[in-house]
MDAnalysis code that builds the backbone (N, CA, C; Angstrom):
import MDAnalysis as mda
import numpy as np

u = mda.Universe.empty(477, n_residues=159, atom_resindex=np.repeat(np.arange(159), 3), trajectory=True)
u.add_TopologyAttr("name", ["N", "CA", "C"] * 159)
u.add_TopologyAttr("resid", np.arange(1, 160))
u.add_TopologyAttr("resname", ["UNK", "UNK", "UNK", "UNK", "UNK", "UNK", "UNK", "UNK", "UNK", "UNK", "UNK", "UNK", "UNK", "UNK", "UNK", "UNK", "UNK", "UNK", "UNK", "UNK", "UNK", "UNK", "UNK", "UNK", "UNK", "UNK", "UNK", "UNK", "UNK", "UNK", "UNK", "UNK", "UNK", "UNK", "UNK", "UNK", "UNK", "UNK", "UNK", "UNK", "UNK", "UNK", "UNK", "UNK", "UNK", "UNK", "UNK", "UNK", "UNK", "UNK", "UNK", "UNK", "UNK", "UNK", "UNK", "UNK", "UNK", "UNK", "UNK", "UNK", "UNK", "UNK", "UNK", "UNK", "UNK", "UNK", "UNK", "UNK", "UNK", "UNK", "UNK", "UNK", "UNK", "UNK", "UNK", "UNK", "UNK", "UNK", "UNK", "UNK", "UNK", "UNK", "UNK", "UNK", "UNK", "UNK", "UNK", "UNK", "UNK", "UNK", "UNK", "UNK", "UNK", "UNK", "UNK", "UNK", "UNK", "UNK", "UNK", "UNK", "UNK", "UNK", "UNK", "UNK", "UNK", "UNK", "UNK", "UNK", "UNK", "UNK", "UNK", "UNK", "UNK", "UNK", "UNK", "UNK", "UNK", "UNK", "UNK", "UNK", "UNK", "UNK", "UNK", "UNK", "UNK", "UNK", "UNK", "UNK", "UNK", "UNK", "UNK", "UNK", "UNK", "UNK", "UNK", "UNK", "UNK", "UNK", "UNK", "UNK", "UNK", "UNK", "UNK", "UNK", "UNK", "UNK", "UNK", "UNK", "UNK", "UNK", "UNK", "UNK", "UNK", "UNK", "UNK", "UNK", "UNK", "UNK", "UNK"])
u.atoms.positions = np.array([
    [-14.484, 5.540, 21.287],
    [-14.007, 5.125, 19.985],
    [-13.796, 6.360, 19.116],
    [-12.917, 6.517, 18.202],
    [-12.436, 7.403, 17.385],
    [-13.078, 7.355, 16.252],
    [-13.202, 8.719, 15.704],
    [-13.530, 8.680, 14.241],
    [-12.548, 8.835, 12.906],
    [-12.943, 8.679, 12.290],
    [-11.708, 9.204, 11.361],
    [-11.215, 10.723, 11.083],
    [-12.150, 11.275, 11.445],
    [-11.880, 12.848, 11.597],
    [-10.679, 13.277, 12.725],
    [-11.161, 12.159, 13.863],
    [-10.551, 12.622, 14.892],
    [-8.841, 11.451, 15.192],
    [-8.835, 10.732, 13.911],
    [-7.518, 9.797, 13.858],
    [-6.631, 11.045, 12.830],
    [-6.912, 11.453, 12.081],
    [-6.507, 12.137, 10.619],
    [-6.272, 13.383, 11.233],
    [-5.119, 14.364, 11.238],
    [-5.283, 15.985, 11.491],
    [-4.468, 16.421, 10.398],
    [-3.545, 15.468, 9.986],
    [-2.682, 16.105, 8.570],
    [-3.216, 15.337, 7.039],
    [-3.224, 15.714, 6.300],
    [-2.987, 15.584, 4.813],
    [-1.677, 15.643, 4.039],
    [-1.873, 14.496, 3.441],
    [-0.587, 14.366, 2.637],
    [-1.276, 14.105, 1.201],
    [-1.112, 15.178, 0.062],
    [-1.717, 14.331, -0.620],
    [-0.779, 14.669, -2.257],
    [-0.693, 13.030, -2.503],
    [0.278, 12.139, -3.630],
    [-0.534, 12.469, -4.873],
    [0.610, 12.947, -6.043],
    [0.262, 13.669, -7.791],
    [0.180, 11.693, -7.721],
    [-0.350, 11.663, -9.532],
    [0.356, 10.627, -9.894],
    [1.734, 10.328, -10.559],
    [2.623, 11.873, -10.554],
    [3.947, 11.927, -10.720],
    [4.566, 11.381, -9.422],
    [4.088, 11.937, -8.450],
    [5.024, 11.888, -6.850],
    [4.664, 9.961, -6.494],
    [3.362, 9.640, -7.101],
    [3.323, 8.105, -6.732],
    [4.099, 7.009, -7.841],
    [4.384, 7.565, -9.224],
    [4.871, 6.916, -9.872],
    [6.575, 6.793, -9.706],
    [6.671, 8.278, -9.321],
    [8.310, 8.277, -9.133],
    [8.574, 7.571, -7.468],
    [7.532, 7.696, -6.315],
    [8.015, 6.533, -5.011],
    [7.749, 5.293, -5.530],
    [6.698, 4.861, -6.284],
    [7.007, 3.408, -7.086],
    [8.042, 3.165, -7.676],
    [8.607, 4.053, -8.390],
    [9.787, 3.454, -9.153],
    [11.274, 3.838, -8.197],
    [11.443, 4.205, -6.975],
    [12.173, 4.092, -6.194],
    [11.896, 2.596, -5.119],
    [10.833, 2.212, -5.244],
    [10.625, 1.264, -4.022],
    [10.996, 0.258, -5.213],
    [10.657, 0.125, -6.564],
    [11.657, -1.044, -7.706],
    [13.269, -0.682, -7.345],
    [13.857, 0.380, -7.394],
    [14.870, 0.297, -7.395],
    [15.602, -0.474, -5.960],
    [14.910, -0.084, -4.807],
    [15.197, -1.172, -3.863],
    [14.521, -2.388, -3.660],
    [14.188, -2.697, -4.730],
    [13.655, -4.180, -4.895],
    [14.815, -5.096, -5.738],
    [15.509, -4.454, -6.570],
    [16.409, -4.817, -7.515],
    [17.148, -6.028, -6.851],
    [17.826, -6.257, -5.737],
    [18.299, -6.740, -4.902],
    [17.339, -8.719, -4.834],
    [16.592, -8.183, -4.842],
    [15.211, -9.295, -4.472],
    [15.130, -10.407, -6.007],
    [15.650, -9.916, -7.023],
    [15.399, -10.806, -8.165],
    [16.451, -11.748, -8.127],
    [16.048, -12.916, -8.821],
    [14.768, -13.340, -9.390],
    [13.608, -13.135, -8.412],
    [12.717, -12.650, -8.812],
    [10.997, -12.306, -8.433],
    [10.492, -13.774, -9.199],
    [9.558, -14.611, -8.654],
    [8.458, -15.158, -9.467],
    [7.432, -14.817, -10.195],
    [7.115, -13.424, -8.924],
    [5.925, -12.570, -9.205],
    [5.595, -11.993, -8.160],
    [4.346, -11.101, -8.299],
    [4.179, -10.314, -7.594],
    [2.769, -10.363, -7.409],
    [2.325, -9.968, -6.085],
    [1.049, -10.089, -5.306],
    [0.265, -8.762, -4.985],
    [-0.164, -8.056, -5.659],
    [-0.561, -6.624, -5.455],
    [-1.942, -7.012, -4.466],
    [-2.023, -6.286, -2.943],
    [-3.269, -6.166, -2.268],
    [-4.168, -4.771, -2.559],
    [-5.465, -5.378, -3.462],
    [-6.325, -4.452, -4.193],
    [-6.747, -3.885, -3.183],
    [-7.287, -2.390, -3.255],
    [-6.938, -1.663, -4.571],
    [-6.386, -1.308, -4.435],
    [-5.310, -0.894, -3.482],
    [-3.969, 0.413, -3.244],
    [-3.134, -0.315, -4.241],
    [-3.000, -1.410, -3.773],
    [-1.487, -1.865, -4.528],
    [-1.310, -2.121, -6.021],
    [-2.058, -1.906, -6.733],
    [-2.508, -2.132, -7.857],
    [-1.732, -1.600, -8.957],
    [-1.928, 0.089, -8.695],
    [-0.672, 0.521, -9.887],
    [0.704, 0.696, -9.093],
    [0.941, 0.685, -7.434],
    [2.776, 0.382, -7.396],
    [3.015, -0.918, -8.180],
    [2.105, -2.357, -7.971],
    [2.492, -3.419, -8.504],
    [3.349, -3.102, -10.024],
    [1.934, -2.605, -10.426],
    [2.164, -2.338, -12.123],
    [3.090, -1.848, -12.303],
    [3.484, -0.757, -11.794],
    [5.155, 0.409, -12.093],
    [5.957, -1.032, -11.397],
    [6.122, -1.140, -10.570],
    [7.002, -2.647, -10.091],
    [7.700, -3.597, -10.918],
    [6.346, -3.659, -12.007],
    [6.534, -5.079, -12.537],
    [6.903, -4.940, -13.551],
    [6.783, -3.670, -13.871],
    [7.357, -3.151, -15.663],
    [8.734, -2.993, -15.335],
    [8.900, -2.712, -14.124],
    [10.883, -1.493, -13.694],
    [11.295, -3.466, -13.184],
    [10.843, -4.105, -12.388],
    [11.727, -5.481, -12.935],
    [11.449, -6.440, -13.662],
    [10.838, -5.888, -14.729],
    [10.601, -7.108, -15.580],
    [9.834, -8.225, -15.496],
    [8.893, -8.442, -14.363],
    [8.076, -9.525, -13.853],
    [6.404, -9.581, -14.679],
    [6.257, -10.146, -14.984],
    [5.389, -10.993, -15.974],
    [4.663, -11.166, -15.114],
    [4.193, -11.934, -13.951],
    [3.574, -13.026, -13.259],
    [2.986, -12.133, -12.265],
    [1.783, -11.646, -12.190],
    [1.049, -10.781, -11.188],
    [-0.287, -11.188, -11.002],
    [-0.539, -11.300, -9.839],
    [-1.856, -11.832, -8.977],
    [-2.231, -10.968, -8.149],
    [-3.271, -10.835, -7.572],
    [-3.914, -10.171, -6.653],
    [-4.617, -11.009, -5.225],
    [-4.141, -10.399, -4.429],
    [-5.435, -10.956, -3.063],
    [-6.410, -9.536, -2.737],
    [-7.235, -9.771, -2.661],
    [-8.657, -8.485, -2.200],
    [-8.939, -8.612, -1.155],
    [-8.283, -7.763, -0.363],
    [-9.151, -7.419, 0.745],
    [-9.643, -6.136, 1.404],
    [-10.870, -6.421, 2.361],
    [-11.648, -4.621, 2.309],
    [-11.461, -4.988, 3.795],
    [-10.659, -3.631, 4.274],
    [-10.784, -3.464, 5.676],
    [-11.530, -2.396, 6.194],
    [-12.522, -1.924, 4.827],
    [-13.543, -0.375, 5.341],
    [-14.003, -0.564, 4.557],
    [-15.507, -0.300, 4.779],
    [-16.541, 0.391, 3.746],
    [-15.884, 1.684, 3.251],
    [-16.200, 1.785, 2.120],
    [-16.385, 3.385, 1.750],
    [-16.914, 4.625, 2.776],
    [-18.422, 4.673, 2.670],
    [-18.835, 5.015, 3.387],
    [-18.520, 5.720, 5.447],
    [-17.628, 4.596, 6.128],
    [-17.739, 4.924, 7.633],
    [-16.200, 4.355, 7.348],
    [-15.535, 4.171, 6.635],
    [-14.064, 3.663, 6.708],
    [-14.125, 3.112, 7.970],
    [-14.995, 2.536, 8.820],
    [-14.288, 1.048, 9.702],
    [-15.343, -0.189, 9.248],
    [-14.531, -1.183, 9.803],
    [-15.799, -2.510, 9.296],
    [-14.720, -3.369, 9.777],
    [-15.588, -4.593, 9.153],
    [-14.679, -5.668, 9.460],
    [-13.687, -6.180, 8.555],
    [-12.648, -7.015, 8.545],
    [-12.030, -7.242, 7.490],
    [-12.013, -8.415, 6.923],
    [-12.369, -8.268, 5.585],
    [-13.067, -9.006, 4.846],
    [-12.039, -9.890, 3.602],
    [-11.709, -10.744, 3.367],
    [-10.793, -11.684, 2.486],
    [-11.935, -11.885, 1.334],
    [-11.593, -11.113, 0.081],
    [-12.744, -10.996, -1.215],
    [-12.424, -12.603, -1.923],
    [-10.634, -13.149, -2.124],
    [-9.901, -13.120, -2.763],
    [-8.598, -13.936, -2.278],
    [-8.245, -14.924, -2.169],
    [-6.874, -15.356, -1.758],
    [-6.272, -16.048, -2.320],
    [-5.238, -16.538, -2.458],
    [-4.491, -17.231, -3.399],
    [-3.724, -18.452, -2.547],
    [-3.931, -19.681, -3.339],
    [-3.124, -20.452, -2.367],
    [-1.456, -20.787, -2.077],
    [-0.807, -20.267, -1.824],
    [0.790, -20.226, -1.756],
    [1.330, -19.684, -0.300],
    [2.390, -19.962, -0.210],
    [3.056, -19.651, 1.242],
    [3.714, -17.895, 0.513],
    [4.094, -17.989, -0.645],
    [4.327, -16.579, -1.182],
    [6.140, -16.716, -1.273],
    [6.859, -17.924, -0.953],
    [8.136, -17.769, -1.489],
    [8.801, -17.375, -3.046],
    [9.222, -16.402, -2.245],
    [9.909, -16.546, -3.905],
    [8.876, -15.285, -5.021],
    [8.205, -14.466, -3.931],
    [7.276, -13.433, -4.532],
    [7.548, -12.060, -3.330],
    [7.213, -10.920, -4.314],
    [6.936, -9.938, -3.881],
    [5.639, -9.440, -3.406],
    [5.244, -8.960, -2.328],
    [3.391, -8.366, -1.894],
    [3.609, -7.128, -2.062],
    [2.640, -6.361, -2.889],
    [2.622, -5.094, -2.913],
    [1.649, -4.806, -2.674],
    [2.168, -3.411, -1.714],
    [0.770, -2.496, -1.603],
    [1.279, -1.000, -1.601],
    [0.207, -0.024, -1.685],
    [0.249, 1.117, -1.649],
    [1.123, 1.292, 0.021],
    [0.161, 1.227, 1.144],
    [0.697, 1.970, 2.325],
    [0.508, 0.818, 3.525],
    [0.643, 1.013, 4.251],
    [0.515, 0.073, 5.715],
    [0.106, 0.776, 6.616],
    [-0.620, 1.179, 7.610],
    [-1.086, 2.041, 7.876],
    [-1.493, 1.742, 9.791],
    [-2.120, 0.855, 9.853],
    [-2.404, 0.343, 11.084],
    [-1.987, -0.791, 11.799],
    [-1.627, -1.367, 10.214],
    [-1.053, -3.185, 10.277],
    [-2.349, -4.136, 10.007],
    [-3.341, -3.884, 10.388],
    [-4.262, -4.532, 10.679],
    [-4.377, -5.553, 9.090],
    [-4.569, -5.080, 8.128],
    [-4.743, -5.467, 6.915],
    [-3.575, -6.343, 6.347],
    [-2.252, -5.367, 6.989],
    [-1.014, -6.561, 6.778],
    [-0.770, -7.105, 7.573],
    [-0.996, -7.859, 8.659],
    [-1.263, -8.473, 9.110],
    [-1.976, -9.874, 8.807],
    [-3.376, -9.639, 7.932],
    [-3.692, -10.900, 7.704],
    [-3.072, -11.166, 6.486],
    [-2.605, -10.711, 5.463],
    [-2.041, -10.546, 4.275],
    [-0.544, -11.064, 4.780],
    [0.195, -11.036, 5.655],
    [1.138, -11.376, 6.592],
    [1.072, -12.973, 6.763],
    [-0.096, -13.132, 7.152],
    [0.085, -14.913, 7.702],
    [-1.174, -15.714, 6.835],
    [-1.044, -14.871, 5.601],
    [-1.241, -15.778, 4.600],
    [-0.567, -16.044, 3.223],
    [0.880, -15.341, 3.374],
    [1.610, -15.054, 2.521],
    [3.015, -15.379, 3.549],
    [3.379, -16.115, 4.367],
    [4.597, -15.654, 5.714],
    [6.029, -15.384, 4.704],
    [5.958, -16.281, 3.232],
    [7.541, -16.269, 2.892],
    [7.484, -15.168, 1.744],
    [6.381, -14.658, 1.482],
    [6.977, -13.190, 0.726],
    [7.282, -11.800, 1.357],
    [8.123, -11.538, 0.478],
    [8.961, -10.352, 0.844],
    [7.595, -8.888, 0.473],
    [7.422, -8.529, 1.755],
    [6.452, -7.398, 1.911],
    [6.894, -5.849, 1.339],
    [6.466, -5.371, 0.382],
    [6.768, -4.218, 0.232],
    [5.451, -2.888, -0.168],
    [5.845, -1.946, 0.473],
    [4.925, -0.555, 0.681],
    [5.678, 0.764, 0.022],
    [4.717, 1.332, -0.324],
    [5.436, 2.981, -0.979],
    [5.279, 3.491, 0.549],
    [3.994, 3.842, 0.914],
    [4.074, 4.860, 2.605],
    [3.796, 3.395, 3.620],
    [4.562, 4.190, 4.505],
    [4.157, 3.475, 5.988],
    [4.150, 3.834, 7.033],
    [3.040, 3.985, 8.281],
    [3.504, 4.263, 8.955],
    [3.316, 3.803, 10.510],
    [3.914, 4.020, 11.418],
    [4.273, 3.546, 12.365],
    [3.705, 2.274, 13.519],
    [2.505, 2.357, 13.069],
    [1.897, 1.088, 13.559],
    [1.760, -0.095, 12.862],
    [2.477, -0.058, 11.151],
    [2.152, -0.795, 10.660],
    [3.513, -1.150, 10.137],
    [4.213, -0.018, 10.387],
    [6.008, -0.355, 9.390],
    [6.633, -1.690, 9.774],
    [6.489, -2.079, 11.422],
    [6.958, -3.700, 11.206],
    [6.720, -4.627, 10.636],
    [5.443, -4.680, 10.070],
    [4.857, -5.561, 9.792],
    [5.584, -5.795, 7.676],
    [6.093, -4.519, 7.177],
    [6.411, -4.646, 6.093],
    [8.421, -4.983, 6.113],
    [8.525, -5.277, 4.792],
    [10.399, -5.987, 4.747],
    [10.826, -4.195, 4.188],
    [10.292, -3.614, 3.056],
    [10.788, -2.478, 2.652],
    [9.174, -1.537, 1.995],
    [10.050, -0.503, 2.214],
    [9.151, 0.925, 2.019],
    [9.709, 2.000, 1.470],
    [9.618, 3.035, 1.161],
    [10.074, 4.420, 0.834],
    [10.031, 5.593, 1.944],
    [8.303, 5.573, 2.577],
    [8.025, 7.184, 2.985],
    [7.508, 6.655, 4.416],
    [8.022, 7.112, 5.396],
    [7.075, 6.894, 6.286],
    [6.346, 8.509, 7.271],
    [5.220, 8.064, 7.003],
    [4.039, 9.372, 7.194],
    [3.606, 9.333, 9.087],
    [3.317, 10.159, 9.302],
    [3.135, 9.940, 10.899],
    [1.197, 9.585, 10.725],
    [1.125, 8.665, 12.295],
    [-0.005, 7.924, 11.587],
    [-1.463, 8.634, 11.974],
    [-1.257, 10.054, 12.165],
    [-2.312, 11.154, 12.500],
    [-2.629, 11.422, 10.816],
    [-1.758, 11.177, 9.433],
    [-1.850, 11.478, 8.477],
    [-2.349, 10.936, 7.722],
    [-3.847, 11.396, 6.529],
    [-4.201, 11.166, 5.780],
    [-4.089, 11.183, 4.646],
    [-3.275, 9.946, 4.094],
    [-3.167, 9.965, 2.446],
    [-3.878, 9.759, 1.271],
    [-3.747, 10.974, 0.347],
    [-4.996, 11.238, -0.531],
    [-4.275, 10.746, -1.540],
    [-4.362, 9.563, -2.150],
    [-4.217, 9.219, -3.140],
    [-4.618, 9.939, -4.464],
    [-4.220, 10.009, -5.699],
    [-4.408, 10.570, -6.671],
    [-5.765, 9.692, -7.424],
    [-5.876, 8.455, -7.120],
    [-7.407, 8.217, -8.056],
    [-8.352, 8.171, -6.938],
    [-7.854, 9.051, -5.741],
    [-9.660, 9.559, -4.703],
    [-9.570, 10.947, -4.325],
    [-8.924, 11.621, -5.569],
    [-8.840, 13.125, -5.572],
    [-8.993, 13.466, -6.993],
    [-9.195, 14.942, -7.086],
    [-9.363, 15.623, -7.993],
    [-8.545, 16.839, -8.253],
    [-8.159, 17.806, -9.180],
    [-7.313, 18.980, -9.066],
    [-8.906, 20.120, -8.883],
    [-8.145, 20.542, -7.529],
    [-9.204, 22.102, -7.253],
    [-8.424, 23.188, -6.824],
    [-9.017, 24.321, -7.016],
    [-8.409, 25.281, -5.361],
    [-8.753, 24.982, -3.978],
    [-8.045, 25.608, -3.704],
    [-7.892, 25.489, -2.097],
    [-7.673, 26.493, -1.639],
    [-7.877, 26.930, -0.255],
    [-7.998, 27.568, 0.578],
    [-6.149, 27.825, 1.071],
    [-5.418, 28.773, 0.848],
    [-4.083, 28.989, 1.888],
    [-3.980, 28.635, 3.141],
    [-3.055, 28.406, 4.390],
    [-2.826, 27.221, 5.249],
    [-3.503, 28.685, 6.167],
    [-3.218, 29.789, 5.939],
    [-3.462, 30.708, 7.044],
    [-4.766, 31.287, 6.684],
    [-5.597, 31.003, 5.811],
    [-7.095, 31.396, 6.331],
    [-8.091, 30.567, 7.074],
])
């Protein structure tokens, strides 16, 4: 079994300029999709694309489903439904930050089958599983979100 050390060898890691401006590109290819009813952000990634989403089309109507597919701590576990909403999801948008393994969209998948799935990153084990995206990251890559980072120095790539 793998660790996360040994799944992860690259870093990618997102300002909250670089995540606000792929949010407001993944609205612009959403434009297409309205009328929206609303929108379904899966906490916590999806939380502020929703928000930039919902301001760039105008959608009012935002809900959440929670689900934890990792502890903090050992990032594997089981996956856990905090949170669900009862609807087939027609006629709505699902947002999330990234897709990553599928595993998570997946159940978020066949409990939502008629909304239109959308992701800022995705990548390759999980990109079928979404309708539209922006970035897709290779899936050795670890994305550091901007609210589980901090600004520091760093070390140059060649020491």
């Amino acid at each position: 079994m793998s660790t996360t050390t040994d799944r992860y060898t690259r870093n990618f890691p997102v300002t909250w300029d670089q995540l606000h401006r792929d949010a407001k590109a993944l609205a612009w290819r959403l434009l297409d999709r309205k009328p929206v009813k609303g929108i379904i952000a899966i906490t916590r990634g999806g939380l502020v694309p929703a928000a930039i989403i919902a301001r760039e089309l105008d959608v009012r109507l935002v809900d959440t489903v929670c689900v934890s597919s990792y502890d903090e701590r050992n990032q594997k576990g089981a996956l856990t439904v905090l949170k669900g909403i009862d609807m087939d999801g027609d006629g709505w948008l699902l947002v999330d930050d990234l897709v990553d393994t599928g595993k998570t969209a997946q159940v978020v998948r066949n409990m939502f089958p008629k909304a239109h799935f959308a992701t800022i990153y995705a990548k390759p084990k999980g990109r079928p599983l979404v309708d539209t995206f922006i970035t897709e990251v290779s899936q050795d890559t670890w994305i550091l979100f901007p609210w589980d980072s901090e600004v520091q120095y760093v070390q140059p790539l060649v020491r």
